[in-house]
C-alpha positions, -999 to +999 in steps of 0.1 A: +612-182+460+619-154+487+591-133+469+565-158+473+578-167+512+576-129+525+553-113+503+525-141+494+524-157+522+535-135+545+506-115+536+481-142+535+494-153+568+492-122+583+449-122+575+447-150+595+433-154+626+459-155+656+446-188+670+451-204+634+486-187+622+508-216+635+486-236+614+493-220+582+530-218+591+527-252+595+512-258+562+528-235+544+561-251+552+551-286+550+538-277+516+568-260+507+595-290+518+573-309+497+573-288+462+610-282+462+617-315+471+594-328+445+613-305+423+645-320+433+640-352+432+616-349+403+645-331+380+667-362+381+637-388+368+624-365+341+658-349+328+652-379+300+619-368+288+632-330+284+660-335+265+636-339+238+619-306+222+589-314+220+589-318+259+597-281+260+566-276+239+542-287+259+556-268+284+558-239+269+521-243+258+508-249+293+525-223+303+512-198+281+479-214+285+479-203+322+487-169+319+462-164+292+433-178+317+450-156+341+451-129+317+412-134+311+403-137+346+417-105+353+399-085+330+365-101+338+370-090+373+379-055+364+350-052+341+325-071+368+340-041+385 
């Protein structure tokens, strides 16, 4: 969480230009109030569903699914380098 607050978007949010800036904070911490509370709230109503395994698997799928498009998308930009 801190990583993402000072380096991501503190470096996004530093490109910016100044008459815009207290726009992004704004965003940036309306969207963040709204993704941990989501994850909050949101870990009570599905601690059902992942008690089961097979919950974790498709998890665990997407999530491997993601870095492996990340994964390609990296290496197409270095070789469209």
């Amino acid at each position: 969480m801190y990583l993402d607050t000072v380096l991501l978007v503190g470096s996004i949010g530093a490109q910016q230009a100044a008459d815009v800036r207290p726009w992004f904070v704004a965003g940036a911490s309306f969207a963040s109030m709204l993704w941990f509370g989501s994850l909050g709230f949101g870990a009570r109503w599905l601690a059902p569903w992942f008690a089961r395994p097979k919950a974790w698997q498709i998890v665990d799928g997407l999530i491997g699914l993601t870095m492996w498009v990340l994964a390609l998308s990296l290496v197409r930009h270095v070789l469209a380098a």
